[in-house]
C-alpha positions as CSV (number, residue, x, y, z in Angstrom):
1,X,-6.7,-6.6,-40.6
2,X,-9.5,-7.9,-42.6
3,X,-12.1,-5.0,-43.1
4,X,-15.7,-6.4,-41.4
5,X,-18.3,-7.5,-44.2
6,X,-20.6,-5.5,-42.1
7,X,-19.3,-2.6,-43.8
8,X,-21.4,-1.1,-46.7
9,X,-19.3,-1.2,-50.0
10,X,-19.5,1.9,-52.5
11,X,-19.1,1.0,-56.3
12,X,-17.7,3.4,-58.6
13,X,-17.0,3.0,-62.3
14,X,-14.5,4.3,-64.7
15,X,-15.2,6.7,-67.6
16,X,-15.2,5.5,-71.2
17,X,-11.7,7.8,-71.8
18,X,-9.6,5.5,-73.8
19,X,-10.5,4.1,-76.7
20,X,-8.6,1.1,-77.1
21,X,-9.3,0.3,-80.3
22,X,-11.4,3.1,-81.7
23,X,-12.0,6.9,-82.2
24,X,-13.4,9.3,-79.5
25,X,-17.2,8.7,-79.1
26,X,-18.6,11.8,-77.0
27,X,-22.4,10.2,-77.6
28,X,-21.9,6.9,-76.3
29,X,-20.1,9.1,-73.5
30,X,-23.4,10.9,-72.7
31,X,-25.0,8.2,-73.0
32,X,-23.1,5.9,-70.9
33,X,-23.0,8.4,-68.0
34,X,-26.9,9.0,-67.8
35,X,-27.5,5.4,-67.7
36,X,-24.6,4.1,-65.1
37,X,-26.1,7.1,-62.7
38,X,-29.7,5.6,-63.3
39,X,-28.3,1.8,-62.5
40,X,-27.0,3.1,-59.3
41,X,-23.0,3.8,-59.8
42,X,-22.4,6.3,-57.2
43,X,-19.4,7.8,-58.6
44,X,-17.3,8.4,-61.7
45,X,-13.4,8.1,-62.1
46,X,-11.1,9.4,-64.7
47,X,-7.1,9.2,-65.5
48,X,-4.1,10.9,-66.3
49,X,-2.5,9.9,-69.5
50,X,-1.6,13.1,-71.5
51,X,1.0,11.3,-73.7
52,X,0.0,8.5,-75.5
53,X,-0.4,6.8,-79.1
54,X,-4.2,5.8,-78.1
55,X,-7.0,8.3,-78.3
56,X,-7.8,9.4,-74.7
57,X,-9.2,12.2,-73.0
58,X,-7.7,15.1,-70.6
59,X,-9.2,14.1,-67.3
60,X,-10.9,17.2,-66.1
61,X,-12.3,18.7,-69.1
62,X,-13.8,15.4,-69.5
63,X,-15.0,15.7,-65.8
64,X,-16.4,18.7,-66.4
65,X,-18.5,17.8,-69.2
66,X,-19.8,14.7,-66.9
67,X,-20.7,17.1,-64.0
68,X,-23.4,18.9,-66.7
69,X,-24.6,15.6,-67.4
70,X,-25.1,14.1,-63.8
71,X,-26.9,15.2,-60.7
72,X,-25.6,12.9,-57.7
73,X,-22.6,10.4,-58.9
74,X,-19.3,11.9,-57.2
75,X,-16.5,12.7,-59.9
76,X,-13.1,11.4,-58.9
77,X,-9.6,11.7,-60.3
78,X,-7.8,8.7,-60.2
79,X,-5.0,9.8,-60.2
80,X,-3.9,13.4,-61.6
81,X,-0.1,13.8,-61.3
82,X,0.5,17.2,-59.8
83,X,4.1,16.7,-59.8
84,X,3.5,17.5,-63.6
85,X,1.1,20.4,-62.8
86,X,1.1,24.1,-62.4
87,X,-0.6,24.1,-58.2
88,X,-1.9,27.6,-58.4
89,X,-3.9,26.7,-62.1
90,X,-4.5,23.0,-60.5
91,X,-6.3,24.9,-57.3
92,X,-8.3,27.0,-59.7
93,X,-9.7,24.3,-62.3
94,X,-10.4,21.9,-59.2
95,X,-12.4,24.6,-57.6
96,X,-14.3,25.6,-61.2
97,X,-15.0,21.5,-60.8
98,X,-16.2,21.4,-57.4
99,X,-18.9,24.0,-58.0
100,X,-20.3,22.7,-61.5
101,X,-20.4,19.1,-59.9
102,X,-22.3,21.0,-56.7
103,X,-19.4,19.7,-54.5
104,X,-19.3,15.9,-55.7
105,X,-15.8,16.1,-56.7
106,X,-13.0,13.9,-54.8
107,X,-9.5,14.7,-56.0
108,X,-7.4,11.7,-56.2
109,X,-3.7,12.5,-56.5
110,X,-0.3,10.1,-56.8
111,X,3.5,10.5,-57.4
112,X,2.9,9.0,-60.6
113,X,5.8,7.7,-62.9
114,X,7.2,8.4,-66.2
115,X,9.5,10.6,-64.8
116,X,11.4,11.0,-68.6
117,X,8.6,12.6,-69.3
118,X,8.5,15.6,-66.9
119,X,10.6,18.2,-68.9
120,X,7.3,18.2,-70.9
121,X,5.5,19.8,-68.7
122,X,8.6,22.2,-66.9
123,X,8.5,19.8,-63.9
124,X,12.0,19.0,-61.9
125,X,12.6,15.1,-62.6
126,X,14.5,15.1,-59.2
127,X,13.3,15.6,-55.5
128,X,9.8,14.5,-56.7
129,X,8.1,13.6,-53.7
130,X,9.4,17.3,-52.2
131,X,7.7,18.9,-55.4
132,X,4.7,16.9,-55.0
133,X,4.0,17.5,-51.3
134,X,4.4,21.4,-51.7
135,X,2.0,21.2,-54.7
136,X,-0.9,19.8,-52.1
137,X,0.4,22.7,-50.0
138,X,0.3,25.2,-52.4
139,X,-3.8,24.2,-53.4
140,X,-4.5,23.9,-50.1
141,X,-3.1,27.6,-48.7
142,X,-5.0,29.1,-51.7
143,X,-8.2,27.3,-50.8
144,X,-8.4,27.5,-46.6
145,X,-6.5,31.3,-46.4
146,X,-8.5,34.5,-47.6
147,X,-4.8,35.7,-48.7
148,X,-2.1,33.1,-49.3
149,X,0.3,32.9,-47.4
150,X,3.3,30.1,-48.3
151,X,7.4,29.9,-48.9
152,X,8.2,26.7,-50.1
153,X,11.2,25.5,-52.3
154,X,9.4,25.5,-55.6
155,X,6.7,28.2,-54.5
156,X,6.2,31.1,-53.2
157,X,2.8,32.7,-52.2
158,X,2.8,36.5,-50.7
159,X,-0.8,36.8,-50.2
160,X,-2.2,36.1,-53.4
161,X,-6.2,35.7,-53.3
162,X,-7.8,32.8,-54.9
163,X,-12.0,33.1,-55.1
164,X,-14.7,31.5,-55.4
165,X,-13.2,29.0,-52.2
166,X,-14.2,25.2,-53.2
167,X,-17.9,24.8,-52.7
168,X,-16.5,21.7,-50.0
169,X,-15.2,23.1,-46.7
170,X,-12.2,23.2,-46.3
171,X,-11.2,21.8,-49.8
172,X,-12.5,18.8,-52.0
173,X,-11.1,15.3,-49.8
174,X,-8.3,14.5,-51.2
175,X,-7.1,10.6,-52.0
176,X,-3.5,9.5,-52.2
177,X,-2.6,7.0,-54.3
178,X,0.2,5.0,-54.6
179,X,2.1,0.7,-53.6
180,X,5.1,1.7,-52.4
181,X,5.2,1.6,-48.2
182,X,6.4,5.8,-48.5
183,X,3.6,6.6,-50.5
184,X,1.3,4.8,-48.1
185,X,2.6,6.7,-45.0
186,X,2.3,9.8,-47.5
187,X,-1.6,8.7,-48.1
188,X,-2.0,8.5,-44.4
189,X,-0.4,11.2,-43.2
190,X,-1.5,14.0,-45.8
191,X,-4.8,12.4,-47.2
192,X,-7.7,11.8,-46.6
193,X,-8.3,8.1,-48.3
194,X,-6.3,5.8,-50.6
195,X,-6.4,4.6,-53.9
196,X,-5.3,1.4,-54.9
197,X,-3.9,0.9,-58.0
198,X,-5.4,-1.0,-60.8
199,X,-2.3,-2.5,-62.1
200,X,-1.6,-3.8,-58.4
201,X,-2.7,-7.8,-57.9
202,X,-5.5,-8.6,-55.1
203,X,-2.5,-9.8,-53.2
204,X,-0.4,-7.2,-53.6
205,X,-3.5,-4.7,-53.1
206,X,-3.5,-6.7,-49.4
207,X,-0.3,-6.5,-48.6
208,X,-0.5,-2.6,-49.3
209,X,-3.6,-1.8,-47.3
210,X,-2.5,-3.7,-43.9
211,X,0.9,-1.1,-44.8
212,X,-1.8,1.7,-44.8
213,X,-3.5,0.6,-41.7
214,X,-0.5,0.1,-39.6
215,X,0.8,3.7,-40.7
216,X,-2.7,5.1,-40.1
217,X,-2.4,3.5,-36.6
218,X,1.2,4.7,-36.0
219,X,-0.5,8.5,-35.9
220,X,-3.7,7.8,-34.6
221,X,-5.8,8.1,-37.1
222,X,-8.9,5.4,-37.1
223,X,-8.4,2.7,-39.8
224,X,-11.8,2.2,-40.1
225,X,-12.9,5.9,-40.8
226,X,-10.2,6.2,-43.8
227,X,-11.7,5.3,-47.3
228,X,-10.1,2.5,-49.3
229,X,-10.3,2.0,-52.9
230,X,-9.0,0.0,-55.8
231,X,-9.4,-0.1,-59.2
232,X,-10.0,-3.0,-61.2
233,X,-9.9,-3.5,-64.6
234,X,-13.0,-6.1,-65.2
235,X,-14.3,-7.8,-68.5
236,X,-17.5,-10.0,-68.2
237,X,-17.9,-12.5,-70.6
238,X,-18.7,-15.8,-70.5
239,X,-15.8,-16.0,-73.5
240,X,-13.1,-16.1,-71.0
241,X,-10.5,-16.5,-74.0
242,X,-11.7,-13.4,-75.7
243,X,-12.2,-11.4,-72.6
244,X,-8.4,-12.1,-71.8
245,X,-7.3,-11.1,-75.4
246,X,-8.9,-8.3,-75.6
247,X,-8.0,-7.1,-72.3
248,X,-4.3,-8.1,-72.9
249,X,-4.5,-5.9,-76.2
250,X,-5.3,-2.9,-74.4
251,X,-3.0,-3.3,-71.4
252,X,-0.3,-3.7,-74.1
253,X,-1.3,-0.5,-76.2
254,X,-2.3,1.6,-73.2
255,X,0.8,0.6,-70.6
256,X,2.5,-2.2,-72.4
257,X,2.5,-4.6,-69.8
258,X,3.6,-7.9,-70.7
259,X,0.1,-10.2,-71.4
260,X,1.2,-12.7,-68.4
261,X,1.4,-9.8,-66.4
262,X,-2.4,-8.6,-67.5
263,X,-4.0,-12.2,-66.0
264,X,-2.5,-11.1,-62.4
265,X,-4.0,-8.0,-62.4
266,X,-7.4,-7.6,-64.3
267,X,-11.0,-10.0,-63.6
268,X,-12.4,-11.7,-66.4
269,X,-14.8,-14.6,-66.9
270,X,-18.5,-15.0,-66.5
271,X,-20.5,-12.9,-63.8
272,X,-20.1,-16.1,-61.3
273,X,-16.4,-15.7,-61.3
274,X,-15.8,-11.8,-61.7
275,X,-18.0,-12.3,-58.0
276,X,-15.8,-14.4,-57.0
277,X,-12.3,-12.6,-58.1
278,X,-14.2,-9.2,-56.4
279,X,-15.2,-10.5,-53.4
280,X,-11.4,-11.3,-52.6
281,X,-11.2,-7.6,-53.0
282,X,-13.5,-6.7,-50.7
283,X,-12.1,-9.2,-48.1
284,X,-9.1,-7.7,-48.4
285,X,-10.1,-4.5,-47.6
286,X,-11.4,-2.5,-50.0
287,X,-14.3,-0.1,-49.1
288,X,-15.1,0.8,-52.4
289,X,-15.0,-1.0,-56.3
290,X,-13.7,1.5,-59.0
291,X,-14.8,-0.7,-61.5
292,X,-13.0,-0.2,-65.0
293,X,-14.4,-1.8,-68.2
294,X,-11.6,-2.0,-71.4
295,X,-14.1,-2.0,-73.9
296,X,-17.5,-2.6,-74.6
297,X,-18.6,0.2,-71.7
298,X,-22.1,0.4,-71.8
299,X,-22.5,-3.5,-72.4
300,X,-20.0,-4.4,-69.6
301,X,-21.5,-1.3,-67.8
302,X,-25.4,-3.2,-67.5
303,X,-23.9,-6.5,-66.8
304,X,-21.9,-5.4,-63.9
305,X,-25.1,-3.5,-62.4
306,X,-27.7,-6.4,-63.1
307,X,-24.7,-9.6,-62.9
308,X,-22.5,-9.1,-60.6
309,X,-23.1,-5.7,-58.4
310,X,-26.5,-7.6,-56.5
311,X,-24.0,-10.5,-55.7
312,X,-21.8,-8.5,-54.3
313,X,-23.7,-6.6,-50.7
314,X,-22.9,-8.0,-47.3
């Protein structure tokens, strides 16, 4: 199931939206997303974290002030939880998005975890997966129908209009992300592409994309025409001590995963091996890099584009 090298690969990068250690730097934000459009990134990716002890920003305000400040990178969301949103305002914010970005956005979606956190946010901590599939439901009657027209369990629409439509016909493509073999069927069978995750290892990030293909097979859908991504958290430094350190520190304040647990599922090293680690990536079937710097974004930002990116085409 190896994806053929013949393939062109798409590299995206992450958004400088935690600062891990730091304060919130909207200059070096603006700055960091003129330049990565100039180098070539051809798209930009934020993530949901609304509770936290690190500073981070909410994902689509953040978006939106990156659509004013970019012409032609496509803005992803990877992922928003909608299992922890209000659908009808989710629909209308995504469609604000879609026209200010002049339809580059791509709404990247997952089941998400955390679930002792839902009552936060008035969202049922049982029959998840029920609530999340009628929220895709929900956006997508209020986009595609001139008067919405939906009965769900958690939602009811009686005709309710919703305009401007998104500026991308029928909606913005969406991306399912998600490891587990049900949430791949889910990606295949209501989605449009698949996001791997970033705390997923490259061989685990295998396993889980042959999954994808053989449900995408199962209902006939061509493997080869569904987009595959992955996020990878990547520090380049010939300092492979520090690089590790400082990427276990912010795995441990942002998620606190375990620092042996970091080395399985970040690159780090010197461009010749963060080449090497990526590659593996690729060869296992990812169609596009969502790269994701820690720290140091715009320095890790210009090595990636003039290091390791060039080494990287079929």
């Amino acid at each position: 199931m190896a994806m053929s090298r013949s393939k062109r690969i798409g590299f995206g990068i992450a958004l400088p939206q935690v600062f891990v250690p730091g304060s919130i730097d909207t200059t070096m934000v603006s700055y960091f997303v003129t330049r990565a459009e100039a180098l070539g990134f051809e798209s930009f990716w934020v993530q949901e974290r609304i509770i936290g002890g690190v500073d981070s920003l909410e994902p689509l305000n953040l978006l939106s002030y990156v659509a004013a400040l970019t012409n032609t990178a496509k803005l992803g969301t990877s992922v928003l939880i909608p299992s922890t949103r209000n659908p009808v305002m989710l629909a209308k914010e995504l469609t604000t998005l879609d026209h200010l970005s002049n339809g580059r956005l791509i709404v990247g979606i997952g089941l998400g975890g955390r679930v002792e956190q839902y009552h936060l946010f008035g969202a049922p901590p049982d029959r998840r997966v029920a609530y999340f599939l009628e929220s895709i439901r929900v956006m997508q009657s209020l986009w595609k129908q001139p008067e919405a027209k939906f009965e769900g369990i958690y939602w009811t629409l009686r005709g309710e209009k919703m305009n401007p439509k998104p500026l991308q016909k029928p909606h913005p493509p969406i991306w399912i992300g998600g490891t587990h073999p049900n949430a791949l069927k889910r990606s295949a069978r209501y989605g449009s592409g698949w996001m791997g995750n970033g705390n997923s290892s490259t061989e685990q990030f295998k396993v889980q994309r042959n999954n994808l293909v053989r449900a995408l097979e199962e209902q006939g859908t061509d493997p080869e025409t569904f987009p595959v991504s992955k996020r990878v958290y990547i520090a380049v430094d010939d300092d492979e001590v520090k690089a590790k350190r400082r990427m276990a520190d912010y795995f441990g304040q942002h998620y606190g995963v375990a620092p042996e647990r970091v080395e399985e599922v970040t690159i780090t090293g010197n461009p010749a091996k963060c080449v090497q680690g990526l590659m593996e990536i690729i060869e296992s079937g990812a169609g596009m890099l969502m790269l994701n710097p820690a720290f140091d974004y715009q320095e890790q930002m210009e090595t990636l584009a003039q290091e390791v990116i060039p080494h990287l085409e079929p």
